[in-house]
C-alpha atoms as one frame of an Amber mdcrd trajectory, in Angstrom:
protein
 -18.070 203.277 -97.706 -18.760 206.191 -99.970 -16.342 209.453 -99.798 -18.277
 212.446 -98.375 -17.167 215.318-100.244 -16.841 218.631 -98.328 -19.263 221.391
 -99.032 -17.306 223.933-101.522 -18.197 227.629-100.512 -21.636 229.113-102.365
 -20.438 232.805-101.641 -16.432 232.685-103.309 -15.608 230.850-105.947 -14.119
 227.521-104.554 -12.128 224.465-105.538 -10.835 221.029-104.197  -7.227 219.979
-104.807  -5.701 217.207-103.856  -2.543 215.939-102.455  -0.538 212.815-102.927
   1.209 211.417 -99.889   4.913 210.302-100.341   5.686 207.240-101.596   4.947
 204.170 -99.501   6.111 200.521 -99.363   2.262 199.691-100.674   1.221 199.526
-103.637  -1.844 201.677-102.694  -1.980 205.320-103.536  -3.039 207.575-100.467
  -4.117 211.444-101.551  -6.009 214.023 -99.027  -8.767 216.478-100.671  -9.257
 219.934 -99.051 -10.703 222.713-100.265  -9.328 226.523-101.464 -10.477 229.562
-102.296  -9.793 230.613-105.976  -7.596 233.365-105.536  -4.096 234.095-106.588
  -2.385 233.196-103.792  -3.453 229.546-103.941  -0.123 227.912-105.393  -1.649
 224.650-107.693  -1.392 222.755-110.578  -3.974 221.381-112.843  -3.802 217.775
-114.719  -5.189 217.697-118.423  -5.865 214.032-119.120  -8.184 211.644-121.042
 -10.302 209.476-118.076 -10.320 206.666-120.267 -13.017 203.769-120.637 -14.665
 203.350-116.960 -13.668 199.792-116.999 -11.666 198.373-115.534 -11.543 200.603
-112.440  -9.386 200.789-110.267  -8.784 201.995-106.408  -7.190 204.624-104.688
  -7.656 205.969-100.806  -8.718 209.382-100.334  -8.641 210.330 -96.516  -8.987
 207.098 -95.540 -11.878 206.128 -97.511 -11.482 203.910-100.963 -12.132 205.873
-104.253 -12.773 204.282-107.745 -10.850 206.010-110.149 -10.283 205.166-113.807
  -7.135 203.118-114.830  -5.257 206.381-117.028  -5.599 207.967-114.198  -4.469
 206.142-111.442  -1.407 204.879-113.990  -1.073 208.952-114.196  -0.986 209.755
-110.212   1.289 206.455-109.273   4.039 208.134-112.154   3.459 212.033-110.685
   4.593 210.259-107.186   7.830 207.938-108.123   9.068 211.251-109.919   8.371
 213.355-107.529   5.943 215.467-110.021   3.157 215.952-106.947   5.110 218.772
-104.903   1.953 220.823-104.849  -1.526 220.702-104.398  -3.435 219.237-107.790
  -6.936 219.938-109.308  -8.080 216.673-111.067 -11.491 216.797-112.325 -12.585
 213.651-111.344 -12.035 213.337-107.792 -12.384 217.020-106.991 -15.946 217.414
-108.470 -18.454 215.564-107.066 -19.569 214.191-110.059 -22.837 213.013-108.602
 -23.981 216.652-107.350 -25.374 218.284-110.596 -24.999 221.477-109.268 -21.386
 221.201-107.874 -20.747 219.921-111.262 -22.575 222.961-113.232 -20.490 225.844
-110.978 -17.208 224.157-111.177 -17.616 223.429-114.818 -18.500 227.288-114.976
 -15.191 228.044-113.602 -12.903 225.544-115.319 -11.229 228.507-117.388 -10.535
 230.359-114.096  -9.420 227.592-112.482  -6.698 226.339-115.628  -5.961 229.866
-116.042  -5.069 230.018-111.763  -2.754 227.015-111.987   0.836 227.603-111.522
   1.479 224.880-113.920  -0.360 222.477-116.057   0.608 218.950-116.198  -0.775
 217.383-119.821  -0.880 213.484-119.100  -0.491 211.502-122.584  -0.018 208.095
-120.803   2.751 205.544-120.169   5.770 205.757-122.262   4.978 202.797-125.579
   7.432 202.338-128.364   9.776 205.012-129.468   8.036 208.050-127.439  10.849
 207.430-124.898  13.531 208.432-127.772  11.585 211.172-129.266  11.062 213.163
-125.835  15.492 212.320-124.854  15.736 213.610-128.646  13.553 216.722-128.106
  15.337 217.628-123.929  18.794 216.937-126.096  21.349 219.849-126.078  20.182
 222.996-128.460  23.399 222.197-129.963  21.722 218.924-131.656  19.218 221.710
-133.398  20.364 224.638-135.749  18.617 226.976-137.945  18.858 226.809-141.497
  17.977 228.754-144.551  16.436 225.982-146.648  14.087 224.868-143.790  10.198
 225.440-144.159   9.812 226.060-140.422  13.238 227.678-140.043  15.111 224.620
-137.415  16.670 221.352-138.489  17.760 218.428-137.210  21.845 217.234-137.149
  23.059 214.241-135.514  19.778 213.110-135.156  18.111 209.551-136.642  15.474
 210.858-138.989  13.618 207.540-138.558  13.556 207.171-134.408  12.081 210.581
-135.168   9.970 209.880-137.148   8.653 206.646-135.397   8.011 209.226-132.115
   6.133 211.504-133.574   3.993 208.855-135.398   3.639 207.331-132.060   2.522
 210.820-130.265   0.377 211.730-132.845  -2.279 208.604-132.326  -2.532 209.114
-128.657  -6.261 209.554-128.366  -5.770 212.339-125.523  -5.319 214.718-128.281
  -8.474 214.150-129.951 -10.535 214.900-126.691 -12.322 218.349-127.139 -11.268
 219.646-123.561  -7.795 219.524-123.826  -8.543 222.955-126.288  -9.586 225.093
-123.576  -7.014 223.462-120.542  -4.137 224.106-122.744  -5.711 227.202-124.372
  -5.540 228.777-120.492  -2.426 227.210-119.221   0.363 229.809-117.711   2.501
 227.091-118.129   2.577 223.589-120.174   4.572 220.209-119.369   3.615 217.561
-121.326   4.067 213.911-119.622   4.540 210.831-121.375   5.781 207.586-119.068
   8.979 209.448-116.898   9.707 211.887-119.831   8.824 215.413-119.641   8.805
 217.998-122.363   7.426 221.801-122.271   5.637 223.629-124.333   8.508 225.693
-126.369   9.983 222.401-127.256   6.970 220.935-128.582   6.269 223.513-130.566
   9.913 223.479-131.859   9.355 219.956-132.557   6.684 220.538-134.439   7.955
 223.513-136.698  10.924 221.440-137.360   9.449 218.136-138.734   7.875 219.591
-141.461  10.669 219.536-143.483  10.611 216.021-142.912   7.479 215.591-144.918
   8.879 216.879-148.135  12.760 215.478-147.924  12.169 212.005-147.324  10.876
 208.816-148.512   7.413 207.021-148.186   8.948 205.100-145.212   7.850 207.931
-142.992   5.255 210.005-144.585   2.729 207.654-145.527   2.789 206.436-142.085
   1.925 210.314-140.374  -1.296 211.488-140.258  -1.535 214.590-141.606  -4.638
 216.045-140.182  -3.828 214.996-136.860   0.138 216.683-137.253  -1.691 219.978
-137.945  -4.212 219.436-134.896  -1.505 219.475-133.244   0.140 222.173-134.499
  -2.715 224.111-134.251  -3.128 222.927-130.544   0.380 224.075-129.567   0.568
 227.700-130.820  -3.229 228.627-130.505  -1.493 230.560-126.904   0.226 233.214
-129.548  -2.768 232.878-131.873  -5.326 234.773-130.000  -8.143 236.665-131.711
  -9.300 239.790-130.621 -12.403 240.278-128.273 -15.401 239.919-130.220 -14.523
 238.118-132.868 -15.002 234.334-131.218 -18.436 232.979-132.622 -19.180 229.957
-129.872 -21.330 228.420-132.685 -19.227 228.545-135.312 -16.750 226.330-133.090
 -19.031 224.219-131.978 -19.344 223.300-135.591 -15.231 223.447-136.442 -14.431
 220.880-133.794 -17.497 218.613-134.000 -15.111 216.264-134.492 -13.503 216.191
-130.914 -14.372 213.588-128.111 -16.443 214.462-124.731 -18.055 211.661-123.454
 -20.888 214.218-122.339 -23.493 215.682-125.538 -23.417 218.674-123.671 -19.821
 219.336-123.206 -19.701 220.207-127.374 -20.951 223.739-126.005 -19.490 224.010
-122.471 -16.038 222.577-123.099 -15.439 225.893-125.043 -17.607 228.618-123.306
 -14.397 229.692-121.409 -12.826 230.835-124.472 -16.258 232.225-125.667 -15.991
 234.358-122.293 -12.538 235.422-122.543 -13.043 236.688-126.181 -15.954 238.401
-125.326 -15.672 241.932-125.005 -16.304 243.007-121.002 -20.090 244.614-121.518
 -21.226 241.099-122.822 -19.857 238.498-120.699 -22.586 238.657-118.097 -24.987
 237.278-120.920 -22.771 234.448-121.257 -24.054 231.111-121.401 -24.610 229.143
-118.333 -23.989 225.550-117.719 -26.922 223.117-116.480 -26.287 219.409-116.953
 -30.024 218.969-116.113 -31.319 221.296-118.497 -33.004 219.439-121.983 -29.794
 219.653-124.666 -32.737 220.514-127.061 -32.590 223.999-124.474 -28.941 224.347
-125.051 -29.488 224.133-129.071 -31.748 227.260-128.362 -29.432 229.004-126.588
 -27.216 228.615-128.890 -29.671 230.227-131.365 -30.376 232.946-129.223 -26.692
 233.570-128.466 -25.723 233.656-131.779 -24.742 237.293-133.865 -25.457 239.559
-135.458 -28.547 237.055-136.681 -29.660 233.281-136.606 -27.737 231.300-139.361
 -30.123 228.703-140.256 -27.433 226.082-142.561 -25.275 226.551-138.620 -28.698
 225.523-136.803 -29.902 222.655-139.297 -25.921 221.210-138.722 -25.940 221.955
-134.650 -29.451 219.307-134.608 -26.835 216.857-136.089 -23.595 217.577-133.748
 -26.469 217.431-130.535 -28.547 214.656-132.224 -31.265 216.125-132.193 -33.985
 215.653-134.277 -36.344 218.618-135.383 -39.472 216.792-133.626 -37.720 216.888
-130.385 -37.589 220.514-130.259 -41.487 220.687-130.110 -40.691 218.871-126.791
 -39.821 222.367-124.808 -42.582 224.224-124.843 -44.791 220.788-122.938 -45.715
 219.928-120.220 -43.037 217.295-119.703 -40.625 219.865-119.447 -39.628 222.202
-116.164 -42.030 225.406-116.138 -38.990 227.611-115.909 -37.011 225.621-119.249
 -40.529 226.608-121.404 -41.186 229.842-119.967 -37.360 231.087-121.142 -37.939
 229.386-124.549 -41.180 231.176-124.621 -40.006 234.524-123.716 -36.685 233.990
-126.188 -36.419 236.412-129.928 -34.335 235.290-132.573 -33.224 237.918-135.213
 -33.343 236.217-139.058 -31.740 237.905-141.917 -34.043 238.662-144.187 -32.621
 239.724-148.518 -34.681 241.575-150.803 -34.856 239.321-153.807 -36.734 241.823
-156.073 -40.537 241.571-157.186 -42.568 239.018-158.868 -42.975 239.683-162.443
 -44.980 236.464-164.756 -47.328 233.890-162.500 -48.735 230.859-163.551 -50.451
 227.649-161.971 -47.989 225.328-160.101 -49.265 222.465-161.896 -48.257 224.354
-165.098 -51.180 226.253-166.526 -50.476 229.829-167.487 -52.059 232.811-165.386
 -54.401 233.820-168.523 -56.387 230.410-168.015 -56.612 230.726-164.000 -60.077
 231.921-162.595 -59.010 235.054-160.326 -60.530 233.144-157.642 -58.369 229.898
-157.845 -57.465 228.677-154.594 -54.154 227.181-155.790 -50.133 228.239-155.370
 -48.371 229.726-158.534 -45.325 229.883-159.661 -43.465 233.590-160.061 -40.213
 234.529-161.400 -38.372 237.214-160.513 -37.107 240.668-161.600 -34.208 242.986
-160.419 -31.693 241.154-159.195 -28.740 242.353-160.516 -29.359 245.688-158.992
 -30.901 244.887-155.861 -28.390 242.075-154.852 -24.943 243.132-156.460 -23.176
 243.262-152.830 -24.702 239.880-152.219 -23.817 238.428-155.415 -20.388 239.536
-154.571 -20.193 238.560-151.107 -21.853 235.129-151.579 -21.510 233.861-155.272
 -23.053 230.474-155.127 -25.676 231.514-153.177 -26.478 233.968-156.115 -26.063
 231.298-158.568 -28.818 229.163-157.254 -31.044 232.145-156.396 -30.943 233.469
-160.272 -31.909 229.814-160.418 -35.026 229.150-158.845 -38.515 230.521-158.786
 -40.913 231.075-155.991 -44.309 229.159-155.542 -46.709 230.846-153.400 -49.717
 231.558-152.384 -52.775 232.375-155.004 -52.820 235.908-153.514 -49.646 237.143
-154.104 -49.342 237.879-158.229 -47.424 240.321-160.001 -45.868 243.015-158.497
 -45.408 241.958-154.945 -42.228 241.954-153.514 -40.155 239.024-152.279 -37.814
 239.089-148.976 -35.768 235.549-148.698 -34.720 234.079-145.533 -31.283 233.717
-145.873 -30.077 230.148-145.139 -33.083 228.498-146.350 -36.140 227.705-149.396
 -38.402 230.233-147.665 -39.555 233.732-148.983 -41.862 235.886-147.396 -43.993
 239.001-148.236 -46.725 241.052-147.642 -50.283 239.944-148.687 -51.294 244.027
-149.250 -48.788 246.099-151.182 -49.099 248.461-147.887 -45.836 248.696-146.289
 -43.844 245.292-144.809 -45.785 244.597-141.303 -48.750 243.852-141.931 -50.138
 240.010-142.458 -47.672 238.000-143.965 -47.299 235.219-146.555 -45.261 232.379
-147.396 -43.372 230.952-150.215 -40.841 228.579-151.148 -37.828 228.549-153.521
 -37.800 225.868-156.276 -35.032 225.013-157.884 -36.129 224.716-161.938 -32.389
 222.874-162.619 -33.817 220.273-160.434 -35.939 217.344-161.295 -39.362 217.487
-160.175 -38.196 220.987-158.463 -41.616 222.985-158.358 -43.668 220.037-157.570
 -41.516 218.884-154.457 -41.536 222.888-153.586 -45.378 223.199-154.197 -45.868
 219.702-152.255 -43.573 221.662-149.307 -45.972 224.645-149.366 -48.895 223.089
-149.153 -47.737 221.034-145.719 -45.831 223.923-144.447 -46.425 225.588-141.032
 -47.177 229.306-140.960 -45.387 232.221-139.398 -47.780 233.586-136.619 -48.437
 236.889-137.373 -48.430 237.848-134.067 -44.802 236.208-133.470 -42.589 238.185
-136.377 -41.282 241.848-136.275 -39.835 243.359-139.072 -36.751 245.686-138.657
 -35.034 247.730-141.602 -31.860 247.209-143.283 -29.569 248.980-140.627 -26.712
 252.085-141.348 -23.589 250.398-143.249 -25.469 247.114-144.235 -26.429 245.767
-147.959 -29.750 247.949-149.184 -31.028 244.511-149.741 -30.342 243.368-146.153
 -33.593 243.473-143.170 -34.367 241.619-139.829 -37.097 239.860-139.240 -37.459
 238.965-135.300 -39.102 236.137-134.487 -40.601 234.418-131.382 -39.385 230.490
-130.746 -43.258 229.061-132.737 -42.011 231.109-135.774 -38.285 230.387-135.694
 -39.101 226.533-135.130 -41.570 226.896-138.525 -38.884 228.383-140.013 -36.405
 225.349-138.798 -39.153 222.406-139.617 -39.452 223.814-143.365 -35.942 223.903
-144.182 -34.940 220.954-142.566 -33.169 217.529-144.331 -35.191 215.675-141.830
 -38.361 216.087-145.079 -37.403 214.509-147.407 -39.687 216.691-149.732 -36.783
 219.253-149.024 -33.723 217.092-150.268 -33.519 217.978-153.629 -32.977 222.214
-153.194 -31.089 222.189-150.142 -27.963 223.846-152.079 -29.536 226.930-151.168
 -28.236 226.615-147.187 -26.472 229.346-146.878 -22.512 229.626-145.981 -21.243
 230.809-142.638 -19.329 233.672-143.616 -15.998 234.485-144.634 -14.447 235.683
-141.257 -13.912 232.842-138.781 -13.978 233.482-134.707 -10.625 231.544-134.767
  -7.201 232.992-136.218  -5.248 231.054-138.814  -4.306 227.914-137.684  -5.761
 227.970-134.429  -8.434 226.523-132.480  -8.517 229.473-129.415
């Protein structure tokens, strides 16, 4: 017999949480699901967990019906009874979603800040107790008299009285539990009022976790190879970063949901998807009020090559190209796939949003063509006026045009002063050159009328490259045009670079744009140094993922 959830209200927000009967002489767990309003006088608590490989399941009895649950969890809910732990109603995600209803799961999903934010208390489930993690949490509830402050100490505590080693061994031991590698646990803990971190029968909150932490760095430079060699670094600083982001919070604004995406690529969600919607919570809570309605929405169903464009479209105060070629990788997406939207395979409303969607490119004056000649290297003297062929045209000014870009983004500069451009037989000597930041593409107009008229293409070699302009005139020639119709140039704007425009583009142009600069031809490999950086501010504070 399959459980029948309960409806959860469509007009209030709504949750299920669920209840653990007292302990029985069975071995079976019994637990009742009802459902609340999301409102601040429901008294809960919320369990952060990893589910865990599916197999092997295991069973527990949810008003009277048998539920499969995974075996962390049901190892989790047995402890939470024999301590007593389960005095109030709990939100676990996998029995109070129905996770076959894709739309249950898309609005609850939606909520999941609001509802970790809600909970009295947050319960953070690292598993049974295995080795010494038994000894480090006794060490870490000890008496404060067993820690005192002293002057010579990085973090400002100390231990006395304490073996360095049994420490040591703990803190090894917590550090390669896998539940800290899981990419939700960011955003449950991010929004917790209130952390207690469970590990067998030992419990340890927040405060003295972080005190933990702060304190065993001296440990790292004092002793011997016994107990450094043995501590992953990396992971001790996820963790560190993990368990002070709550004081670490940047101001509205400031929290770039792509940028993140791309910072914790390396974190575990079982579910593609969940790289974007495991974090939009904290993209919503650092936006400032006028913007959140815009926020991104969550829709299991939808094609993930839809959520890499809404991504784009999301992104400020412009499209950063090197971000977009490395979200394909973190979604696995290849740049074919994303000619998939706009077919007929895919639901009328999915292509008519991609259709209707603008992206804003940043567009940098690169100064003016100056000397032309034949890609294939014959000089411009030679050349019939009428040759139908690309040239090759270096470039002039700069050092004056660019000076707050060569500042701002030195390597970017480097390569620039670098490379020449290979375009089109109708652009010669004179014409001016607009780059598209992030990639080997320059564009500019085929009349020396004013930019916004018809517009042509070039591409970027790189002449310290082997076989540069050849691979670059080989990319023109197969290249996909902007549609005229599709672009829409804008002007550098008040308190930006004089070398800075817009160019707006429609989701054809911006995926001709993508298709040219991406690693996925091979023809491209060679000058892809010219990807631009992200910038120099990150959305996240110091040391911290929120």
């Amino acid at each position: 017999m399959t459980y029948c959830y309960e409806p959860l209200a469509s007009d209030v927000a709504s949750v299920r949480l669920v209840t653990l009967d007292p302990l029985r002489t069975s071995q079976q767990l019994h637990l009742h699901l009802e459902n609340y309003r999301l409102e601040p006088s429901t008294i809960y608590t919320a369990l952060s967990y990893e589910w865990g490989p599916p197999e092997p399941s295991q069973e527990v009895v949810v008003d009277g019906v048998t539920f499969i649950v995974r075996r962390n969890l049901r190892t989790c809910l047995k402890e939470l009874q024999q301590t007593g732990r389960a005095n109030r109603p709990i939100f676990i995600d996998a029995i109070c979603i129905d996770q076959c209803n894709i739309p249950e799961r898309n609005s609850q999903v939606q909520l999941m800040s609001d509802i970790y934010r809600g909970a009295q208390e947050v319960l953070v489930w690292l598993g049974p107790a295995v080795g010494k993690s038994d000894v480090l949490f006794d060490i870490c509830n000890a008496d404060d008299t067993l820690w005192t402050a002293k002057s010579n100490s990085i973090a400002g505590h100390d231990f006395v009285g304490i073996n360095t080693f049994e420490l040591a061994d703990g803190l090894d031991e917590l550090l390669s539990r896998s539940y800290w590698s899981r990419l939700w646990v960011i955003q449950e803990m991010y929004f917790a009022q209130s952390l207690i971190f469970c590990c067998g029968s030992r419990r340890m909150t927040l405060p003295t976790l972080r005190r933990l932490c702060d304190a065993a760095i001296p440990i790292w430079g004092r002793h011997d190879v016994r107990i450094t060699e043995r501590w992953d670094f990396g992971a001790f600083e996820h963790l560190r970063t993990l368990v002070h982001m709550q004081s670490k919070r940047a101001p509205a604004g400031s929290y770039d949901l792509h940028l993140q995406v791309l910072r914790l690529r390396h974190c575990k969600c079982s579910e593609i998807k969940d790289k974007v919607y495991g974090l939009l919570g904290m993209h919503l809570d650092w936006l400032p009020a006028d913007e959140r309605p815009s926020v991104l929405k969550v829709e299991y169903e939808a094609p993930v090559e839809l959520l890499w464009a809404r991504v784009m479209a999301s992104m400020t105060p412009h499209v950063d190209i090197a971000a977009a070629l490395e979200l394909l990788d973190v979604f696995q997406i290849a740049v074919s796939d994303l000619q998939t939207l706009t077919t007929k395979d895919v639901e009328l409303e999915y292509r008519a949003e991609v259709e209707h969607m603008t992206f804003r490119v940043e567009l940098l004056d690169i100064g003016i063509t100056t000397e032309t000649g034949r890609a294939g290297g014959a000089s411009d003297d030679t050349m019939p006026d009428d040759e139908d062929e690309a040239h090759i045209c270096t470039l002039s000014g700069l050092s004056e045009d660019l000076s707050q870009f060569a500042h701002e983004r030195p390597q970017e500069w480097q390569n620039l002063q670098r490379c020449v451009c290979i375009v089109p037989s109708e652009l010669r000597k004179g014409t001016p050159m607009h780059w598209i930041a992030g990639t080997h593409l320059v564009i500019s107009p085929k009349s020396q009328a004013r930019i916004g008229g018809e517009l042509a293409i070039g591409v970027l070699a790189d002449t310290s490259q082997e076989l540069g302009v050849q691979l670059a005139h080989a990319t023109l020639d197969g290249m996909a045009s902007l549609d005229q119709n599709d672009v829409k140039w804008d002007p550098a704007e008040p308190g930006t670079s004089s070398c800075t425009s817009w160019l707006h583009v429609t989701w054809r142009s911006l995926l001709a744009i993508i298709s040219s600069s991406s690693r996925d031809r091979p023809e491209t490999l060679e000058y892809m140094a010219l990807a631009s950086s992200r910038g120099s501010s990150p959305a996240i504070p110091e040391e911290s993922y929120s």
